[in-house]
KEKE-3310 file (N, C-alpha, C; in steps of 0.2 Angstrom, whole numbers, plus 5000, padded with zeros to 4 digits):
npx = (5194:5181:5170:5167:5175:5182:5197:5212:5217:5229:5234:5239:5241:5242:5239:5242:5246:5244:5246:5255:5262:5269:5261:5268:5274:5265:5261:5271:5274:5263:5263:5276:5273:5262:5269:5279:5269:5258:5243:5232:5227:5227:5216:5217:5205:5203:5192:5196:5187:5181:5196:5210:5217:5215:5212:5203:5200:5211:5213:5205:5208:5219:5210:5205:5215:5222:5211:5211:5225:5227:5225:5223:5215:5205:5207:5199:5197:5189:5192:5178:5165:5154:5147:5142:5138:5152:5156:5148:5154:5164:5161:5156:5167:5171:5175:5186:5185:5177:5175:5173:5170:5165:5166:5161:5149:5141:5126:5116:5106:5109:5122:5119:5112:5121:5129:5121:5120:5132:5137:5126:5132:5140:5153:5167:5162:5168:5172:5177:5189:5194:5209:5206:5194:5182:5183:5170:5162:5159:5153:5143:5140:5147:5142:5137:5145:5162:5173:5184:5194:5207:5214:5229:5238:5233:5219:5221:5236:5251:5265:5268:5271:5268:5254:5255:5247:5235:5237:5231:5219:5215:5220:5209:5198:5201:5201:5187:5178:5183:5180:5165:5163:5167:5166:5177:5188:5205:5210:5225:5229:5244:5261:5265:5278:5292:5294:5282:5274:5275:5272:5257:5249:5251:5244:5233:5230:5226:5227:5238:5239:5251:5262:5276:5285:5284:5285:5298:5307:5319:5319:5305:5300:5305:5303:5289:5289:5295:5285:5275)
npy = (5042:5053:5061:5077:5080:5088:5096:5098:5112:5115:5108:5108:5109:5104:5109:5104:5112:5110:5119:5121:5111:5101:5091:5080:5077:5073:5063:5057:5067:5067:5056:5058:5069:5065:5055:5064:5065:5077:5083:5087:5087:5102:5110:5120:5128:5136:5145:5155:5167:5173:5171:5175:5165:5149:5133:5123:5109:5104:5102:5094:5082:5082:5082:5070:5058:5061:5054:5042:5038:5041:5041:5053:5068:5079:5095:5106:5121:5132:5143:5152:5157:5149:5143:5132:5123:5117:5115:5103:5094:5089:5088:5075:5067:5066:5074:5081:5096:5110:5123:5140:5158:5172:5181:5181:5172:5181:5186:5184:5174:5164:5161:5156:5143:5136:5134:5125:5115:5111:5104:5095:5083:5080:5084:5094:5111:5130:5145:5158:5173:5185:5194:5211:5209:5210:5202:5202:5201:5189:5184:5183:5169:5160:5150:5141:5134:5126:5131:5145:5152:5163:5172:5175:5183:5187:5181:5167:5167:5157:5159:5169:5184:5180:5193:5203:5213:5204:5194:5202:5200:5188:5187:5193:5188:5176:5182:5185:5172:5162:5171:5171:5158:5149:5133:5133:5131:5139:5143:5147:5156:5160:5163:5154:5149:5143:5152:5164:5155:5150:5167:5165:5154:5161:5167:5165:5154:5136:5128:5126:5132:5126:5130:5133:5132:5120:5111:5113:5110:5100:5091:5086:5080:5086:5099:5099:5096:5106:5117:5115)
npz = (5138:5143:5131:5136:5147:5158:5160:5170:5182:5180:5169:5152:5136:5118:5103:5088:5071:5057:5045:5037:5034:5023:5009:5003:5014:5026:5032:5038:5047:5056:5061:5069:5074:5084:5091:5098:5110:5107:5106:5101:5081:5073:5060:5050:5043:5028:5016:5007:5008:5021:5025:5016:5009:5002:5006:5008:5002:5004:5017:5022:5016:5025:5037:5037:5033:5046:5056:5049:5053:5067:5084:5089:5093:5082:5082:5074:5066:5058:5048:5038:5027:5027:5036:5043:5031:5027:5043:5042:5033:5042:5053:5052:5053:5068:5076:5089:5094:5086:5080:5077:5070:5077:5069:5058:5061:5065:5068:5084:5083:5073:5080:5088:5085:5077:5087:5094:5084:5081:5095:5095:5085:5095:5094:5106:5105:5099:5101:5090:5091:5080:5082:5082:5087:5101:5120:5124:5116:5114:5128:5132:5127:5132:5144:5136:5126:5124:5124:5120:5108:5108:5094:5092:5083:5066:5058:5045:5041:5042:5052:5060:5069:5088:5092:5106:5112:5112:5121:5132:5133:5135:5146:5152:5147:5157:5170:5171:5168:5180:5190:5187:5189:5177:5167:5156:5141:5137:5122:5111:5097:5086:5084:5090:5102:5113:5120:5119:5122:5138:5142:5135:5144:5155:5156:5157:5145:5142:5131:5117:5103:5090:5077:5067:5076:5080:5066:5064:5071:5079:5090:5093:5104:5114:5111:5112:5128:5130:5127:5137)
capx = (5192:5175:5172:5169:5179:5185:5204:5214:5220:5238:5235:5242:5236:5246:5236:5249:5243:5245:5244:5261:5264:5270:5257:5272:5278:5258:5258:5276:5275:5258:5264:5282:5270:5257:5276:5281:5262:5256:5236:5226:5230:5224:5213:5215:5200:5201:5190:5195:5181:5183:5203:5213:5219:5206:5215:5196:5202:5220:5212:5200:5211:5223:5209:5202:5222:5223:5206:5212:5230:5229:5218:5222:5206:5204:5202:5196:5196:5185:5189:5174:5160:5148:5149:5136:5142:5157:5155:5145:5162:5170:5157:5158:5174:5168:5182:5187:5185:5176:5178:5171:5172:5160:5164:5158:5141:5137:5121:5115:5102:5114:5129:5117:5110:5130:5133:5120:5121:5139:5136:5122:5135:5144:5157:5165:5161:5172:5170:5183:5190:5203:5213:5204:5188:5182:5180:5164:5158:5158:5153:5136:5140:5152:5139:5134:5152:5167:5182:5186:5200:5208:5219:5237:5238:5228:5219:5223:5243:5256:5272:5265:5273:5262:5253:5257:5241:5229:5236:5226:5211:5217:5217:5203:5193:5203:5197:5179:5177:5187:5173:5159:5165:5164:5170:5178:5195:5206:5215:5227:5233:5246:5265:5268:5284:5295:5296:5277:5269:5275:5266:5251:5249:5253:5240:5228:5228:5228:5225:5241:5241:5260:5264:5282:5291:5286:5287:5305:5311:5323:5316:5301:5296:5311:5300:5282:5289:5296:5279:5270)
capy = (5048:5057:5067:5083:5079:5093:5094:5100:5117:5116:5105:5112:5105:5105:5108:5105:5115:5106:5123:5123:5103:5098:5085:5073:5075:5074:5055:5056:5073:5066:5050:5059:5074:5059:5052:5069:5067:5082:5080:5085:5089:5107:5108:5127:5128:5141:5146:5161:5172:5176:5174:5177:5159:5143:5129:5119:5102:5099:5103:5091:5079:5080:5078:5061:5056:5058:5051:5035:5033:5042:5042:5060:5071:5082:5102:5109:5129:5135:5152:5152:5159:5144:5139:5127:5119:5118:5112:5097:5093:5087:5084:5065:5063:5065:5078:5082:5101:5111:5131:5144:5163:5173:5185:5177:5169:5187:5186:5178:5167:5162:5159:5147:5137:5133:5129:5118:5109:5103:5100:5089:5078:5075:5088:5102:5120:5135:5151:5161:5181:5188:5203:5217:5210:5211:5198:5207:5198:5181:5183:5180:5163:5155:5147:5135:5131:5123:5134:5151:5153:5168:5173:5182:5185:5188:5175:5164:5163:5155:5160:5176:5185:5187:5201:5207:5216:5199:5193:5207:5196:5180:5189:5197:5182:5170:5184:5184:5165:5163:5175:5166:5149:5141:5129:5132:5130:5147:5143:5152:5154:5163:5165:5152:5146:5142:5159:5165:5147:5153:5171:5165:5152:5165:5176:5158:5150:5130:5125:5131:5131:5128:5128:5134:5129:5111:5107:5115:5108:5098:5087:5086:5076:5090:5104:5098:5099:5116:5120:5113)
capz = (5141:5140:5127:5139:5152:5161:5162:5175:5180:5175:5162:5146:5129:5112:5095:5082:5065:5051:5039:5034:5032:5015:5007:5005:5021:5031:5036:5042:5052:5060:5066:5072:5081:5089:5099:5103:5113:5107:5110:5095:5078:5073:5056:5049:5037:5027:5010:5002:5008:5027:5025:5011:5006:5001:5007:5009:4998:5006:5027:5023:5015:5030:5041:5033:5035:5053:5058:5049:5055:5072:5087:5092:5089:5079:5083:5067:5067:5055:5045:5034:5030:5025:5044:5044:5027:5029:5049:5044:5031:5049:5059:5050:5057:5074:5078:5096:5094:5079:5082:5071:5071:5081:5067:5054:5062:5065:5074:5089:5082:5069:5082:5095:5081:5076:5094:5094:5078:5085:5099:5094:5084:5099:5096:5109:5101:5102:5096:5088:5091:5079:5087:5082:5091:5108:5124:5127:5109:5115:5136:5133:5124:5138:5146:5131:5122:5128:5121:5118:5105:5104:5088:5094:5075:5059:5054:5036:5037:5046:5052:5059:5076:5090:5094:5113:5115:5114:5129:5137:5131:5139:5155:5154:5148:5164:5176:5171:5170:5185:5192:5188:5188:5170:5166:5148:5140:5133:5119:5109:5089:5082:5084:5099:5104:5119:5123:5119:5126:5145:5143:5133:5148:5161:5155:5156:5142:5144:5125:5114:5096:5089:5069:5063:5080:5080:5062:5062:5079:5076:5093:5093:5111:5119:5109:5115:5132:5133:5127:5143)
cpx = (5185:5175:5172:5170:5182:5193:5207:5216:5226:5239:5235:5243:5240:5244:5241:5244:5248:5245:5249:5265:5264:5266:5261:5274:5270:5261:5265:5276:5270:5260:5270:5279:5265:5263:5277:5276:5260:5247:5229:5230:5224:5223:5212:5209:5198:5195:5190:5192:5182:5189:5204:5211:5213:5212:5210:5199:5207:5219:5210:5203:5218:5220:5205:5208:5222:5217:5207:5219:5231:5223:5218:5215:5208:5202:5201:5195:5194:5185:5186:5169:5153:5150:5147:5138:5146:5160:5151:5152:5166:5166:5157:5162:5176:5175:5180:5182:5184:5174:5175:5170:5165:5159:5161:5152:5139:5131:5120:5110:5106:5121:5126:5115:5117:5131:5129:5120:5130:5140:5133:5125:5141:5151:5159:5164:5165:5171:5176:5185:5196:5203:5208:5195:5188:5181:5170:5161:5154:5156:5147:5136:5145:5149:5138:5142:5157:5174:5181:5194:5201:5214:5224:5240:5232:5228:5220:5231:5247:5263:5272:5268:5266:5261:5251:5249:5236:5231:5233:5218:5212:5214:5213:5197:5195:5198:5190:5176:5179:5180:5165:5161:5161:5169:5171:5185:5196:5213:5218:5230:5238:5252:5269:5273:5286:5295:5287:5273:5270:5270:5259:5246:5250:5247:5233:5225:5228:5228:5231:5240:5247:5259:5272:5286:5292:5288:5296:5309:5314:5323:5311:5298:5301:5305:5293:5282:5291:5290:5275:5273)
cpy = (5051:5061:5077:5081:5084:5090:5097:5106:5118:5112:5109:5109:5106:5103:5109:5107:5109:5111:5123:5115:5103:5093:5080:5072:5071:5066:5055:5061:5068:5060:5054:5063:5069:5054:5056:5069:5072:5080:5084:5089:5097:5107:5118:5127:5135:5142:5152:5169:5176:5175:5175:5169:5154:5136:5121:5111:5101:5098:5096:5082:5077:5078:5071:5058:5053:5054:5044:5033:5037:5040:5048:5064:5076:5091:5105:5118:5131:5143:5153:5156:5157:5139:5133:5119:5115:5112:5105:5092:5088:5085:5076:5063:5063:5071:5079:5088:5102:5121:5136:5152:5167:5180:5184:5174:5175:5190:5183:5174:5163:5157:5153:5142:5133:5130:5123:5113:5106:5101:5094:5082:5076:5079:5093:5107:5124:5137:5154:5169:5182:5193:5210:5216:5209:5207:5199:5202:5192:5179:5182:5172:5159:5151:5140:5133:5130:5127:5140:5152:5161:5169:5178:5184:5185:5182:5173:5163:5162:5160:5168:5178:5187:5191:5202:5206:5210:5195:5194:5205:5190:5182:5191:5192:5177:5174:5183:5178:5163:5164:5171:5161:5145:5140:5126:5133:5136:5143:5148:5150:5159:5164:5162:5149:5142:5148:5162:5160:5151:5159:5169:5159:5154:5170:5171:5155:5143:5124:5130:5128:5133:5126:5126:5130:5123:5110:5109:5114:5100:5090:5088:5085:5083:5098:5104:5100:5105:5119:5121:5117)
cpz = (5138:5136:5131:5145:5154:5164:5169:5177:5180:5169:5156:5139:5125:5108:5091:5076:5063:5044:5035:5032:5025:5015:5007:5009:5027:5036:5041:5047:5058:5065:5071:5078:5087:5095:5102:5110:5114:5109:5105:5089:5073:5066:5055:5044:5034:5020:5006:5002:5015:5028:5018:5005:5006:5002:5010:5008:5004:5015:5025:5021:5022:5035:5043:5036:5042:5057:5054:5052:5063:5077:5092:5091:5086:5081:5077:5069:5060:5052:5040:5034:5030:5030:5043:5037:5027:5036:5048:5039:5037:5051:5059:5053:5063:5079:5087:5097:5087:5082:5078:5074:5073:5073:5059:5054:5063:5068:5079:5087:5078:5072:5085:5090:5079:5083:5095:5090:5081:5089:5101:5089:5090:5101:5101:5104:5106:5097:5097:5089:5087:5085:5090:5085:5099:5112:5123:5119:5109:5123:5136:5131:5128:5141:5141:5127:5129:5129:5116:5115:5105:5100:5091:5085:5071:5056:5048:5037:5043:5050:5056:5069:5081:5094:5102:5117:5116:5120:5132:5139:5135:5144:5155:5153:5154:5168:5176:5171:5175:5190:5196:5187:5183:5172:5158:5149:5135:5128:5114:5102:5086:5086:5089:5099:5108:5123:5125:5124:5134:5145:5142:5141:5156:5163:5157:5151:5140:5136:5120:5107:5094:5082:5068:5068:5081:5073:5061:5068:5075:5083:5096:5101:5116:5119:5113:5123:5135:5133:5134:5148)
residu = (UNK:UNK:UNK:UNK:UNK:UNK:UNK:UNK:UNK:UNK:UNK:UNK:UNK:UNK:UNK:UNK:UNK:UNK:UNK:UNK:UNK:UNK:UNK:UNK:UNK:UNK:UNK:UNK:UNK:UNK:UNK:UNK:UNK:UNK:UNK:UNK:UNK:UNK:UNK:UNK:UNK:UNK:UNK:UNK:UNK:UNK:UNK:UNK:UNK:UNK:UNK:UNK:UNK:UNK:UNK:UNK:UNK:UNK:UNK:UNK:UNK:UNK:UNK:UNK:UNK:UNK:UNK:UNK:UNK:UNK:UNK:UNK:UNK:UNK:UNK:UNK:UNK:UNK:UNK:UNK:UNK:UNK:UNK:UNK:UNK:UNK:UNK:UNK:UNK:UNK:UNK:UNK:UNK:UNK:UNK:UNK:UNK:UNK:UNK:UNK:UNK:UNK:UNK:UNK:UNK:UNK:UNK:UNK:UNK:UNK:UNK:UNK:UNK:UNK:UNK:UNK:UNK:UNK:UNK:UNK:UNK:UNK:UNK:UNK:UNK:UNK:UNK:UNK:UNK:UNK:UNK:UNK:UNK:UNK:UNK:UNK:UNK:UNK:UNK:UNK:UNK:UNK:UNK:UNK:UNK:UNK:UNK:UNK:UNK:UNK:UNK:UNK:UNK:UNK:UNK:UNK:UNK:UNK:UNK:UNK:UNK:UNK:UNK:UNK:UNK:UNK:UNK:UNK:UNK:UNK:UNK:UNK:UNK:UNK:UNK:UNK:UNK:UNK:UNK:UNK:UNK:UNK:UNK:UNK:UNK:UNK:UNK:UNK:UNK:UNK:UNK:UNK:UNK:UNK:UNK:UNK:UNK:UNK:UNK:UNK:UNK:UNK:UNK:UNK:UNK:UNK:UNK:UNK:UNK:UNK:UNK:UNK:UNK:UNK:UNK:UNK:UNK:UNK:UNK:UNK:UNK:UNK:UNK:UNK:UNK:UNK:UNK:UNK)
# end
């Protein structure tokens, strides 16, 4: 498949996090989630600084991992604040997706040189919005990236319920691309289920980030499909 290959409009996408994988368990979850056919494996990257937790070493060590025993891609989400650093970290591993947070690149010359630097290795680019920021933050930059994440939770930790209200952004980002006819993908991070995946997907999002419910689904290929 091409790397920016435009998917389908009902196609519905499945980033397994890997935030909450046990290290002894990694290699065997990974191969068990790549049968379920989930469709890339999600790389939280945190540092300590723009979220709470620093879990730098163990991302990167998972995403060495699956780049040699899988041939999923990699979508890499980035909550840093040494974007650039950091983003070339991955960029070796030729990941699918590499994502970083709009609130963290903080200006506009700052944010386009990030798009282009991974775009230039080859990567798509997706910019990031926690909760308490606005569509309106990132509608100028749709035109040049691939993927608009937005966070239905507070970035840095798992297991987190989510939050209603960012739906209101899905929609509000579909209708305006929609609109103008891009062509980018909406993904979502935080709290997603069997039950959430339907809404977040209702609301137009095609790209779901799952943690808690696949690692603890008891079948997984039964689980992935619910999701879809």
């Amino acid at each position: 498949m091409p790397l920016f290959e435009t998917k389908g409009e009902n196609m519905v996408e499945i980033s397994a996090s890997l935030l909450k994988v046990k290290k002894e368990d990694a290699i065997h979850t990974m191969y068990n989630l790549e049968t379920a056919k989930i469709n890339y494996f999600h790389i939280d990257v945190m540092d300590g600084k723009f979220v709470e937790n620093n879990n730098l070493e163990l991302m990167k060590d998972y995403a060495l991992t699956a780049s040699h025993i899988s041939n999923l891609g990699l979508d890499v989400h980035l909550m840093v604040k040494n974007i650039e650093e950091i983003a070339d970290d991955y960029l070796m591993l030729e990941p699918q997706i590499v994502t970083f947070h709009i609130e963290a690149s903080k200006t506009e010359e700052r944010t386009k040189n990030i798009i282009e630097e991974i775009k230039n290795n080859g990567s798509r680019v997706g910019i990031a919005i926690s909760p308490d920021t606005k569509i309106e933050e990132v509608i100028n930059y749709l035109p040049f990236i691939h993927l608009v994440l937005v966070m239905t939770v507070v970035p840095g930790k798992g297991g987190q319920k989510l939050i209603p209200e960012t739906l209101d952004k899905v929609r509000k980002l579909k209708e305006y691309i929609n609109k103008n006819n891009i062509d980018i993908d909406i993904e979502v991070d935080g709290g997603i289920n069997n039950i959430t995946s339907k809404q977040a997907i209702e609301s137009g999002a095609n790209i779901l980030v799952v943690g808690n419910y696949l690692t603890s689904a008891e079948d997984l290929k039964e689980a992935v499909n619910k999701l879809k």
